[in-house]
N, CA, C and O atoms as a Tinker XYZ file with bonds, in Angstrom:
   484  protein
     1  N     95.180000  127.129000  114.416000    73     2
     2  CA    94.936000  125.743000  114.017000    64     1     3
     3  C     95.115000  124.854000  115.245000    63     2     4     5
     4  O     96.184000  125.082000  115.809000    81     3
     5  N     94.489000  124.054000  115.730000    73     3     6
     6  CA    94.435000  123.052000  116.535000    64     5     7
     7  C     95.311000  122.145000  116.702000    63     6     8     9
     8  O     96.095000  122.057000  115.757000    81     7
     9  N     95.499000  121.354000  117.643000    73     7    10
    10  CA    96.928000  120.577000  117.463000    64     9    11
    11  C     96.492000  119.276000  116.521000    63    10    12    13
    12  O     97.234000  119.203000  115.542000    81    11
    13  N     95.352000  118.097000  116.567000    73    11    14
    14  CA    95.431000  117.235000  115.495000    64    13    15
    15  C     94.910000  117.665000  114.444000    63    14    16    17
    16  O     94.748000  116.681000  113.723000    81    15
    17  N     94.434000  118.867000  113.772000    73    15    18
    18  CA    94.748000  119.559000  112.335000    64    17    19
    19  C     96.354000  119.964000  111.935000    63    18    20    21
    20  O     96.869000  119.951000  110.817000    81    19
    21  N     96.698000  120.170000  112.678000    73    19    22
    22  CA    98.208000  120.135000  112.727000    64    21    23
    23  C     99.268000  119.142000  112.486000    63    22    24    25
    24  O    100.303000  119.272000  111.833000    81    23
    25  N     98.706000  117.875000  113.294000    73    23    26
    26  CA    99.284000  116.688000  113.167000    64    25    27
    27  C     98.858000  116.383000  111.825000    63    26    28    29
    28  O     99.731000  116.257000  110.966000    81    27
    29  N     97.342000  116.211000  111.442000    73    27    30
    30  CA    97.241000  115.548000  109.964000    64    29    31
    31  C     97.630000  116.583000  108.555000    63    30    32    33
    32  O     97.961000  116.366000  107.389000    81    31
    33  N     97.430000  117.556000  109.231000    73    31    34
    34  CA    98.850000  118.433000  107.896000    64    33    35
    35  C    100.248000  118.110000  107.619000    63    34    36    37
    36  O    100.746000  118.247000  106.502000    81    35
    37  N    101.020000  117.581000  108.879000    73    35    38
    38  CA   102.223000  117.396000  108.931000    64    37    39
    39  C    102.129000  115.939000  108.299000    63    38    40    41
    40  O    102.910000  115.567000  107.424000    81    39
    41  N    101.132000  115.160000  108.801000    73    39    42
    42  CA   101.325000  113.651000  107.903000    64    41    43
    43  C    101.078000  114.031000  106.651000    63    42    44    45
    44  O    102.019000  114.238000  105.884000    81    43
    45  N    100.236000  114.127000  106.394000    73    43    46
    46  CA    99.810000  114.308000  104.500000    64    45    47
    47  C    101.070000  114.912000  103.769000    63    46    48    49
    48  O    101.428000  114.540000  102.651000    81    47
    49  N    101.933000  116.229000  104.778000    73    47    50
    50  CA   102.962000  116.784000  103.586000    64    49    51
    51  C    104.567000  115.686000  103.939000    63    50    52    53
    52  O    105.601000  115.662000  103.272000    81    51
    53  N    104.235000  114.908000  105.179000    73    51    54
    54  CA   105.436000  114.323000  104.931000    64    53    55
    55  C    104.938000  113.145000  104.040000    63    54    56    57
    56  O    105.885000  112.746000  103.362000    81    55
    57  N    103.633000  112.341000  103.759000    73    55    58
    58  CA   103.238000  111.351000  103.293000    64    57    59
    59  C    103.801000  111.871000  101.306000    63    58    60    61
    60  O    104.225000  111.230000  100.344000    81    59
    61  N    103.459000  113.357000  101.574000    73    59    62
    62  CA   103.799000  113.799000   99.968000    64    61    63
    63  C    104.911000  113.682000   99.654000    63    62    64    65
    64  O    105.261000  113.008000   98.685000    81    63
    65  N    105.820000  114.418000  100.533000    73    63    66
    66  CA   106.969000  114.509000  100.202000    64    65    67
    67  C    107.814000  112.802000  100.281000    63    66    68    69
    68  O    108.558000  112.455000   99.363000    81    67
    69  N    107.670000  112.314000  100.933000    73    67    70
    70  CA   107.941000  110.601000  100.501000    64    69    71
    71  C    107.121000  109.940000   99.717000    63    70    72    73
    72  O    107.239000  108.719000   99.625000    81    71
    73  N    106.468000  110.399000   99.246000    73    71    74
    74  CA   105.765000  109.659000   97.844000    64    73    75
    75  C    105.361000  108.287000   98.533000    63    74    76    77
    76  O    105.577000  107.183000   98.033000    81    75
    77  N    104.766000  108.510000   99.704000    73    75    78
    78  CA   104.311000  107.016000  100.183000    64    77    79
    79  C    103.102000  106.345000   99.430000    63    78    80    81
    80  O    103.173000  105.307000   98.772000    81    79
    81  N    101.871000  107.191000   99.661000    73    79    82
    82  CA   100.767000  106.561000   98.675000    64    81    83
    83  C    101.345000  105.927000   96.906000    63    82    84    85
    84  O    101.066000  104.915000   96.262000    81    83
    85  N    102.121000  106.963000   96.674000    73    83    86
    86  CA   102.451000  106.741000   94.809000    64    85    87
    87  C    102.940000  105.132000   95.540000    63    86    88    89
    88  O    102.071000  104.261000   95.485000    81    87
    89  N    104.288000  104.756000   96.200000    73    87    90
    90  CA   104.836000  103.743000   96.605000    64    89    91
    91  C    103.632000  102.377000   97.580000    63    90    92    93
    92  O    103.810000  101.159000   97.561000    81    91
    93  N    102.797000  102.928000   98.125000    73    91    94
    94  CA   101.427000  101.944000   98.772000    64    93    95
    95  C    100.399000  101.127000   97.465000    63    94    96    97
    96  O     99.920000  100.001000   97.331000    81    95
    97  N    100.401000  102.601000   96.527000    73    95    98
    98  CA    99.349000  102.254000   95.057000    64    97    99
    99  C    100.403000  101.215000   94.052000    63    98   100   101
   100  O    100.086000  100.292000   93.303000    81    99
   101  N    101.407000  101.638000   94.298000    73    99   102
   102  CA   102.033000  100.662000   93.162000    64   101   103
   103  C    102.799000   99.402000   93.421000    63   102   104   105
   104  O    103.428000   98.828000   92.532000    81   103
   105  N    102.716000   98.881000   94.973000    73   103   106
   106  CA   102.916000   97.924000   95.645000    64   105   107
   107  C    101.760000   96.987000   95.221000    63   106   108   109
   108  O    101.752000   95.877000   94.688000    81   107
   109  N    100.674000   97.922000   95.696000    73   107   110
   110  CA    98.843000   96.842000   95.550000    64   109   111
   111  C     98.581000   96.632000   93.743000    63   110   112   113
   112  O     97.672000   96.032000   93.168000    81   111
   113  N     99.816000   97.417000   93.148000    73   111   114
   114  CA    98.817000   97.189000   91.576000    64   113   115
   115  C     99.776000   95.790000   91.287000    63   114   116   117
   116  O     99.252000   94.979000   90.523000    81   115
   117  N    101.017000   95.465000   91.783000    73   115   118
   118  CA   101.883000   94.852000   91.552000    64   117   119
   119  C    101.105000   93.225000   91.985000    63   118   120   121
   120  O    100.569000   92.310000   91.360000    81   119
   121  N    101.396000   93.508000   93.280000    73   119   122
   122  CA   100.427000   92.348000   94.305000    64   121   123
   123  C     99.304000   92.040000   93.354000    63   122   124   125
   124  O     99.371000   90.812000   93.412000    81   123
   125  N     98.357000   92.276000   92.552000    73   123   126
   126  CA    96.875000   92.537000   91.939000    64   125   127
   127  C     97.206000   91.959000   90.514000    63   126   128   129
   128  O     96.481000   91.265000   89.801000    81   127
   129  N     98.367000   92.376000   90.297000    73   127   130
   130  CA    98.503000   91.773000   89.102000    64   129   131
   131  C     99.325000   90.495000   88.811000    63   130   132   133
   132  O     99.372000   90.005000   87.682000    81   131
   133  N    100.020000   89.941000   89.959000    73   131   134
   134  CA   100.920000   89.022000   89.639000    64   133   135
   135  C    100.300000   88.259000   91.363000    63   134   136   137
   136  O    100.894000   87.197000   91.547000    81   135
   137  N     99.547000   88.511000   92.250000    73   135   138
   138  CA    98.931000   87.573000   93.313000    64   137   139
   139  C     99.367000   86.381000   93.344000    63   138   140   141
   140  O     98.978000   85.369000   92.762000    81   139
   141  N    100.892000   86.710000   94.658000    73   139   142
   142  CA   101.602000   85.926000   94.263000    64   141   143
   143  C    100.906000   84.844000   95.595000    63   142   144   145
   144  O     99.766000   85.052000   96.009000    81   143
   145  N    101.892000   83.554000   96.227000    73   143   146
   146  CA   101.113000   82.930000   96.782000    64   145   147
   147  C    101.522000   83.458000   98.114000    63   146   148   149
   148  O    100.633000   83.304000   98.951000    81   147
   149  N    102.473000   83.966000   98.507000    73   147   150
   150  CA   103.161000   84.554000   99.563000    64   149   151
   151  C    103.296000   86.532000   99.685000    63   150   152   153
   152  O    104.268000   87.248000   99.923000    81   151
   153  N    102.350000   86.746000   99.497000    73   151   154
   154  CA   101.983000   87.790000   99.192000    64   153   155
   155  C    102.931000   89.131000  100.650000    63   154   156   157
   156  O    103.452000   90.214000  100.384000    81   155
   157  N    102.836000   88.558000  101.846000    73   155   158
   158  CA   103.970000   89.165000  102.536000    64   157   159
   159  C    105.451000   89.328000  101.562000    63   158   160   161
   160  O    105.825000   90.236000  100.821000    81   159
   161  N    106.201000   87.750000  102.019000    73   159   162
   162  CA   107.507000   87.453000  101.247000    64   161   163
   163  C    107.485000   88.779000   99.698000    63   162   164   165
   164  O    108.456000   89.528000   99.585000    81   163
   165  N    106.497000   88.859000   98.843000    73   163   166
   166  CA   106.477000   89.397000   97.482000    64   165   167
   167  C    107.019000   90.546000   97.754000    63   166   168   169
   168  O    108.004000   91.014000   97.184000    81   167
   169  N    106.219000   91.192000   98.888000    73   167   170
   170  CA   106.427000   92.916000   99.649000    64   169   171
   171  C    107.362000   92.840000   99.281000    63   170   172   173
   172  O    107.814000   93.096000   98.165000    81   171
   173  N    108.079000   92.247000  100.710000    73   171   174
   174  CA   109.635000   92.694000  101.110000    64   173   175
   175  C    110.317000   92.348000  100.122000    63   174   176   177
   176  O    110.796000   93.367000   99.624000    81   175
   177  N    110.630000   91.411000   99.548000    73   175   178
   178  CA   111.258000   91.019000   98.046000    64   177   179
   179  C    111.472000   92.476000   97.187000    63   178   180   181
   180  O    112.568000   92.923000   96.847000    81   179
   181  N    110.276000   93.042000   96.949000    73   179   182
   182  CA   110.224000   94.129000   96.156000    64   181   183
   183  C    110.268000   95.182000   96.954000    63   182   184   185
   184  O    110.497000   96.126000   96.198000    81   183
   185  N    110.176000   95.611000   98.126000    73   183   186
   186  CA   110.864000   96.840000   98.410000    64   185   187
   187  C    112.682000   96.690000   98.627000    63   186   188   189
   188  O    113.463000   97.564000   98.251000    81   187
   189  N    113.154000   95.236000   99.390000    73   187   190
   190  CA   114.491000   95.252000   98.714000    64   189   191
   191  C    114.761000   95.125000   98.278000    63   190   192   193
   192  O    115.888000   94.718000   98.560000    81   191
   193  N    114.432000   95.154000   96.666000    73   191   194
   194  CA   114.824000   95.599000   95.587000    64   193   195
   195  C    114.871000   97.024000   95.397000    63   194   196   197
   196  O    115.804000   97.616000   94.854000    81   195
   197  N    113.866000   97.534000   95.847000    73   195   198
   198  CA   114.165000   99.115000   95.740000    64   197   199
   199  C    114.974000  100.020000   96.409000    63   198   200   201
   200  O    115.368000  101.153000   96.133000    81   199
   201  N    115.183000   99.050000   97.630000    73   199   202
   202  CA   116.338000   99.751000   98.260000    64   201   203
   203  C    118.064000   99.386000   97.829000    63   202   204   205
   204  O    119.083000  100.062000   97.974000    81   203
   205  N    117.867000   98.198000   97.328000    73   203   206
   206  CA   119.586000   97.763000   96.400000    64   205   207
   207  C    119.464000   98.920000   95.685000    63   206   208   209
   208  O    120.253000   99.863000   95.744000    81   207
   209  N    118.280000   98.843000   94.869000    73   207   210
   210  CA   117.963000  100.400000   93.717000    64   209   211
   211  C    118.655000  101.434000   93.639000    63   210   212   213
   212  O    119.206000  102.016000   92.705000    81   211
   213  N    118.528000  101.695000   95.278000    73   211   214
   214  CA   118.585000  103.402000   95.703000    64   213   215
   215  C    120.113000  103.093000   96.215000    63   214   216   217
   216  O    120.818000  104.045000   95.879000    81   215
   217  N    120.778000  102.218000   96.827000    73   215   218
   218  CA   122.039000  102.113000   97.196000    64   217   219
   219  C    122.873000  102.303000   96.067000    63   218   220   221
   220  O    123.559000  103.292000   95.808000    81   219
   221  N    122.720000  101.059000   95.300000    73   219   222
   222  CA   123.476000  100.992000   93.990000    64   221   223
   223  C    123.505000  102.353000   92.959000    63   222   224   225
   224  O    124.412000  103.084000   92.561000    81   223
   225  N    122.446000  102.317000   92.800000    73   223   226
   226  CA   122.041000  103.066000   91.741000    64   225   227
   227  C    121.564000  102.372000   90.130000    63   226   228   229
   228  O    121.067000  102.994000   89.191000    81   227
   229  N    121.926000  100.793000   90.201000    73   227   230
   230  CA   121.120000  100.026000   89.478000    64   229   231
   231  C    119.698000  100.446000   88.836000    63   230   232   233
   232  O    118.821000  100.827000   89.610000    81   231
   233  N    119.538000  100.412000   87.985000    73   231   234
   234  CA   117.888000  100.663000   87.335000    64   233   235
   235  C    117.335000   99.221000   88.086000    63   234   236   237
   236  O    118.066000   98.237000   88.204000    81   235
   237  N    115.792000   99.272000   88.616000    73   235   238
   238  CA   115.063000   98.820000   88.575000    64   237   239
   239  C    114.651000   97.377000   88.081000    63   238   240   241
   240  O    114.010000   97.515000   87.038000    81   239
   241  N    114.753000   96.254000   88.374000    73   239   242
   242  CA   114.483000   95.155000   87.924000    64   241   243
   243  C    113.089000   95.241000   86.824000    63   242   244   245
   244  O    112.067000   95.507000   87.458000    81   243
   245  N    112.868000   95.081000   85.417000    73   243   246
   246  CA   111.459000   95.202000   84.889000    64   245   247
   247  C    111.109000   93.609000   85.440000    63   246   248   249
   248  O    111.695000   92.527000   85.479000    81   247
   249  N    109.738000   94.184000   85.852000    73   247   250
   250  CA   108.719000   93.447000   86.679000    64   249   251
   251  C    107.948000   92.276000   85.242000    63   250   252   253
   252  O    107.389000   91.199000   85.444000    81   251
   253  N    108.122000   92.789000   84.204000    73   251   254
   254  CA   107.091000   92.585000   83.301000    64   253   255
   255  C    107.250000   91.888000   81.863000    63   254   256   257
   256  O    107.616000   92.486000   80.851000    81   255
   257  N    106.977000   90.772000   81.924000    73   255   258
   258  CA   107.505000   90.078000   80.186000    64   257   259
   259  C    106.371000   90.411000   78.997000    63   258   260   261
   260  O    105.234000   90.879000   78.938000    81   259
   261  N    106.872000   90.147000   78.550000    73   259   262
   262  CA   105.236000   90.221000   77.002000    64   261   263
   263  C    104.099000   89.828000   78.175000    63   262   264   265
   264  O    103.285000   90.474000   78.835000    81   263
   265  N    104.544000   88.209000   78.057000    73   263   266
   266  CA   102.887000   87.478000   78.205000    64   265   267
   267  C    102.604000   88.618000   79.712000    63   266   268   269
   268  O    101.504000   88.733000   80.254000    81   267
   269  N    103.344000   89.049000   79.971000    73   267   270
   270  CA   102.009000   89.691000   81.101000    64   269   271
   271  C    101.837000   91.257000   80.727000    63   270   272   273
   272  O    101.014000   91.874000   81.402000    81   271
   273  N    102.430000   91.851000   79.867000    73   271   274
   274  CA   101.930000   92.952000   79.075000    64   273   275
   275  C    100.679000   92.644000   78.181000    63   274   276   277
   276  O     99.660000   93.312000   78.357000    81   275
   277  N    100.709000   91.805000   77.373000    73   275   278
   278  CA    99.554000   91.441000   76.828000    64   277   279
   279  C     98.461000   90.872000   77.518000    63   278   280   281
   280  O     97.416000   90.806000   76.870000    81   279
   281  N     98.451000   90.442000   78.687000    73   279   282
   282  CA    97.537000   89.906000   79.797000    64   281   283
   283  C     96.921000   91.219000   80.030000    63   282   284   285
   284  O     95.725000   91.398000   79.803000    81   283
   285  N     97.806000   92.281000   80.539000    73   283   286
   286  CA    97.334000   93.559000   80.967000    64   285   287
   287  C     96.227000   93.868000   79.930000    63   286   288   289
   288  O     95.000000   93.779000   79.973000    81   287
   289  N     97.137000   94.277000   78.949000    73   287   290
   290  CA    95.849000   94.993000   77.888000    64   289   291
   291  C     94.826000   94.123000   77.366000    63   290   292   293
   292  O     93.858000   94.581000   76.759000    81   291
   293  N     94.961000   93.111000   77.534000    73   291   294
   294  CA    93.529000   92.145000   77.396000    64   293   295
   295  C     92.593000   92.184000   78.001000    63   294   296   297
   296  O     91.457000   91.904000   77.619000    81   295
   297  N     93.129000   92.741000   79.631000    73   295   298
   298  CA    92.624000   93.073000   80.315000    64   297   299
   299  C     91.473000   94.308000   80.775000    63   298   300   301
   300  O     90.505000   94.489000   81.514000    81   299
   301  N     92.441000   95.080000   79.645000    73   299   302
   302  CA    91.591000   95.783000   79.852000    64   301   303
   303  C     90.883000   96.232000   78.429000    63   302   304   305
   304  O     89.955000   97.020000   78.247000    81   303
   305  N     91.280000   95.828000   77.939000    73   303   306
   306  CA    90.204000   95.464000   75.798000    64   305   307
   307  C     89.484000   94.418000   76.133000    63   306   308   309
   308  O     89.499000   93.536000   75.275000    81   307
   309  N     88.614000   94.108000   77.435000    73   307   310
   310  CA    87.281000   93.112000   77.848000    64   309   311
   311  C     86.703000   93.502000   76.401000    63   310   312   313
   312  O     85.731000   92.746000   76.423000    81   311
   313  N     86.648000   93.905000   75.626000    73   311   314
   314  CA    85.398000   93.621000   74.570000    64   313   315
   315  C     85.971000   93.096000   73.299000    63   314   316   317
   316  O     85.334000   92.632000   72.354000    81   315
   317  N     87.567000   93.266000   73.430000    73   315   318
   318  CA    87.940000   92.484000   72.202000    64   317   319
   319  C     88.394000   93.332000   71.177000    63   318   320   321
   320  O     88.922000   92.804000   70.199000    81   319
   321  N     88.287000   94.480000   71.226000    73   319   322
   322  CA    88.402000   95.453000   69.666000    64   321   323
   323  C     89.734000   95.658000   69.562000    63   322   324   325
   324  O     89.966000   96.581000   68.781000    81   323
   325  N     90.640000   95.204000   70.002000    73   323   326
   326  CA    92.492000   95.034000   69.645000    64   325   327
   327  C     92.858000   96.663000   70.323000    63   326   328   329
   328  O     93.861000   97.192000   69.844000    81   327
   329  N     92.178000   97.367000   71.278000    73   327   330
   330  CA    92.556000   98.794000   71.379000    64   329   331
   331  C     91.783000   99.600000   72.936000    63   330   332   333
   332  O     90.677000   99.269000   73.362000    81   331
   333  N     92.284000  100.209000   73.298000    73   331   334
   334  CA    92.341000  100.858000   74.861000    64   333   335
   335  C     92.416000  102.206000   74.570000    63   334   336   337
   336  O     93.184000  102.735000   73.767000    81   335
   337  N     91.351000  102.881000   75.453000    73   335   338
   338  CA    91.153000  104.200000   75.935000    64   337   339
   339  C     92.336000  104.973000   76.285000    63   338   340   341
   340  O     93.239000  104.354000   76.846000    81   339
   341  N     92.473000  106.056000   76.085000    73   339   342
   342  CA    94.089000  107.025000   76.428000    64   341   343
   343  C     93.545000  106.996000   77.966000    63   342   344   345
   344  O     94.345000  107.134000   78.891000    81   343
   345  N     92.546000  106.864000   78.133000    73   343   346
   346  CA    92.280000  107.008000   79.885000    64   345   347
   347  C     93.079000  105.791000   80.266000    63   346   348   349
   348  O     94.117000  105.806000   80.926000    81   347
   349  N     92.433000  104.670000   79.740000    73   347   350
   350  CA    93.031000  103.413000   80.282000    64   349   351
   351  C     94.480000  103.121000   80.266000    63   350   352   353
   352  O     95.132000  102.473000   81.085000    81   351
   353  N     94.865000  103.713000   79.192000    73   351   354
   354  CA    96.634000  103.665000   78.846000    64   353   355
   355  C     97.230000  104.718000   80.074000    63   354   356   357
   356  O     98.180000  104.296000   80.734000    81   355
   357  N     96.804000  105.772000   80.314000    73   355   358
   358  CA    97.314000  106.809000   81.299000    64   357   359
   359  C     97.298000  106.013000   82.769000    63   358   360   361
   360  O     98.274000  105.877000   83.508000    81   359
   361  N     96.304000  105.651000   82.943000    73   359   362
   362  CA    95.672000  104.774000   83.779000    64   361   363
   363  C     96.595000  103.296000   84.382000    63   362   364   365
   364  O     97.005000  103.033000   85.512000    81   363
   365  N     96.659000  102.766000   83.485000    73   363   366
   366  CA    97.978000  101.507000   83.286000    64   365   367
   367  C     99.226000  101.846000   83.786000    63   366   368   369
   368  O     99.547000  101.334000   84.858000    81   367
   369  N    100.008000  102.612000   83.227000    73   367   370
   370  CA   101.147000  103.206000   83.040000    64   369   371
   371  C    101.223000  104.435000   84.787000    63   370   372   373
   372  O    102.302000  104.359000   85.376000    81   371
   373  N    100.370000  105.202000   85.299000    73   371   374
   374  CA   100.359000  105.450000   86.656000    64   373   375
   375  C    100.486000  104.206000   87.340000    63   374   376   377
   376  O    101.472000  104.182000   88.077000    81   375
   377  N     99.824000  103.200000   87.332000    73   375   378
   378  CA    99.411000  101.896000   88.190000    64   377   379
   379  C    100.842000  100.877000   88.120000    63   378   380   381
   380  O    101.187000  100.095000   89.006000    81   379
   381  N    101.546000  101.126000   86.824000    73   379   382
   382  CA   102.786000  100.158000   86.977000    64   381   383
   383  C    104.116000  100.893000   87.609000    63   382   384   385
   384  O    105.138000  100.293000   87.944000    81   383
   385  N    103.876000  102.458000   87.717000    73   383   386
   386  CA   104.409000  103.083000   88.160000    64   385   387
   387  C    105.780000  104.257000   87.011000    63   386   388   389
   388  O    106.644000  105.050000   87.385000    81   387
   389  N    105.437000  103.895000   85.882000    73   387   390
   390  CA   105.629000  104.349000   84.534000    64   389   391
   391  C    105.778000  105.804000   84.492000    63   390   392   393
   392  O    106.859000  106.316000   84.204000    81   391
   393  N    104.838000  106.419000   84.740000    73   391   394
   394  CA   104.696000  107.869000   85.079000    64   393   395
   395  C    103.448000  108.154000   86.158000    63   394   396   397
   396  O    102.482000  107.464000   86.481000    81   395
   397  N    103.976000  109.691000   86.637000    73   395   398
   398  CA   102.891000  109.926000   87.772000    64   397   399
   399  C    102.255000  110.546000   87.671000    63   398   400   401
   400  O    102.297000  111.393000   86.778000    81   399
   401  N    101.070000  110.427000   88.774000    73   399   402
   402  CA    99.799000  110.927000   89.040000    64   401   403
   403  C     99.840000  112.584000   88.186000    63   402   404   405
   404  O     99.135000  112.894000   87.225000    81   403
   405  N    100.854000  113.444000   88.860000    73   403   406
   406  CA   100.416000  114.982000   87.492000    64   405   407
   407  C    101.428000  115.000000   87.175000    63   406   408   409
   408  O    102.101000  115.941000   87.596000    81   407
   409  N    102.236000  113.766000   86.072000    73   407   410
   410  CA   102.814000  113.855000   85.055000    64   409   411
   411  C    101.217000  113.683000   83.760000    63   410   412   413
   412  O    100.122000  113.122000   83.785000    81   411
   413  N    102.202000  114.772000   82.534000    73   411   414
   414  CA   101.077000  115.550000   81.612000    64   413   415
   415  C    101.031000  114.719000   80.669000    63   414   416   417
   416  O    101.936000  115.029000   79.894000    81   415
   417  N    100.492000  113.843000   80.297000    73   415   418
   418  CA   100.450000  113.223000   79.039000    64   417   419
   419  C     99.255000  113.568000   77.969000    63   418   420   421
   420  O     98.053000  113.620000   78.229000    81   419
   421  N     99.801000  113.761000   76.871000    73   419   422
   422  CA    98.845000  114.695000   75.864000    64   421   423
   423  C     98.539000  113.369000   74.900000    63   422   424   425
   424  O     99.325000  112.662000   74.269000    81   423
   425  N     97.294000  113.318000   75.014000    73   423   426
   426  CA    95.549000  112.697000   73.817000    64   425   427
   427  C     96.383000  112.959000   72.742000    63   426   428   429
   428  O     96.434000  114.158000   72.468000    81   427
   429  N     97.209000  112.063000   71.880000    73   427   430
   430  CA    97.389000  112.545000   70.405000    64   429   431
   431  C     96.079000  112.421000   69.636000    63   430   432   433
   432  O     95.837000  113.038000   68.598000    81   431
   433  N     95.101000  111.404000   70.356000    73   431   434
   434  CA    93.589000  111.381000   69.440000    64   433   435
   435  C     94.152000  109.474000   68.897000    63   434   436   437
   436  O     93.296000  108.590000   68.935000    81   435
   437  N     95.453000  109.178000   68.498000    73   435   438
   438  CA    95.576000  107.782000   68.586000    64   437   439
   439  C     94.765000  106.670000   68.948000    63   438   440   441
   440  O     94.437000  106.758000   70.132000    81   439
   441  N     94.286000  105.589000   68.343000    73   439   442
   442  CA    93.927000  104.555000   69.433000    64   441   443
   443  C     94.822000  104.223000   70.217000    63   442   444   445
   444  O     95.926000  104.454000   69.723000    81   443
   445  N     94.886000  103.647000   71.532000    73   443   446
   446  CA    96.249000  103.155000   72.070000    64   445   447
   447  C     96.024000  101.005000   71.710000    63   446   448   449
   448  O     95.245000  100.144000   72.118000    81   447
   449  N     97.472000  101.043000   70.558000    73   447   450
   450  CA    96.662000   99.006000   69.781000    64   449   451
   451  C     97.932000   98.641000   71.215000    63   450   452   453
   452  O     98.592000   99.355000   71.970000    81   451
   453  N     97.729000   96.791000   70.964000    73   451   454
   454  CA    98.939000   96.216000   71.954000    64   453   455
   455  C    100.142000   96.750000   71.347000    63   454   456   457
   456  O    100.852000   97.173000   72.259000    81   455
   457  N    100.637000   96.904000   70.331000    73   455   458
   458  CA   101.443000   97.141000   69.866000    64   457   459
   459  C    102.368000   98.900000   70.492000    63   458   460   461
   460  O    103.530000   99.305000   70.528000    81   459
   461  N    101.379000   99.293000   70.770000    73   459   462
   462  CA   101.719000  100.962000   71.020000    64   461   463
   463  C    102.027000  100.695000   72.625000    63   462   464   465
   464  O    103.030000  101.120000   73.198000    81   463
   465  N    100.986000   99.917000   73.242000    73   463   466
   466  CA   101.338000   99.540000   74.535000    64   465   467
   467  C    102.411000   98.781000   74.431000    63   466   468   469
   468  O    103.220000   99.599000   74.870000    81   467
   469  N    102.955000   97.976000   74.222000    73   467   470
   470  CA   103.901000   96.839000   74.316000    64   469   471
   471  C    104.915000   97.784000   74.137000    63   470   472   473
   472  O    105.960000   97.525000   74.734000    81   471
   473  N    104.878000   99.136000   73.263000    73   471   474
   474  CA   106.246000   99.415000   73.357000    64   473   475
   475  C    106.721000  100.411000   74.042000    63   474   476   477
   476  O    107.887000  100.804000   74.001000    81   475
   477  N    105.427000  101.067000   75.005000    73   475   478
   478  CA   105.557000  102.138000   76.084000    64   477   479
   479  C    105.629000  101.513000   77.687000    63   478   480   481
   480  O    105.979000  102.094000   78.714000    81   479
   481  N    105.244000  100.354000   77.529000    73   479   482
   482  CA   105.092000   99.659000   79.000000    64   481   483
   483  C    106.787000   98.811000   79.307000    63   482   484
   484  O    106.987000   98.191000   80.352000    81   483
């Protein structure tokens, strides 16, 4: 193997093993959904929070009240029918950082209503 095939193996498995992308994707869904006006300041705000997180051992500040849970899924029920795709719910819930990318979540066949969301988000 060559030396920069080498180098970009060693990034990708240290990028894995620090869960940087999961932590890059759920920075930008945060930023995307709440676009704040100081969008630097927001960063750092919220990664030191995650690092009090990891010191303390504190749970996590929730990011999220109703009105912007229900914003979400309005968001994404654009047509109005009170109800969201298990794609879109799987989908949501990776993006807020809820569960991950190959965590297994099983299709009960359910619609997913606000109500089912509101109480998994």
């Amino acid at each position: 193997m060559n030396s920069a095939g080498n180098r970009e193996l060693q990034a990708k498995e240290y990028l894995e093993k620090h869960r940087i992308m999961d932590l890059l994707s759920q920075l930008t869904s945060f930023l995307l959904f709440v676009r704040p006006k100081k969008p630097r300041e927001y960063l750092i705000s919220l990664l030191e929070r995650l690092r009090i997180t990891k010191v303390t051992g504190v749970e996590f500040p929730f990011f999220m009240d109703n009105s912007n849970i229900v914003s979400m899924f309005e968001m994404m029920d654009s047509s109005g029918r009170g109800c969201i795709s298990f794609v879109q719910y799987k989908e949501a819930l990776k993006n807020l950082g809820l569960c991950t990318a190959d965590e297994v979540l099983n299709d009960d066949g359910h619609i997913i209503t606000l109500d089912k969301f509101r109480d998994e988000v």
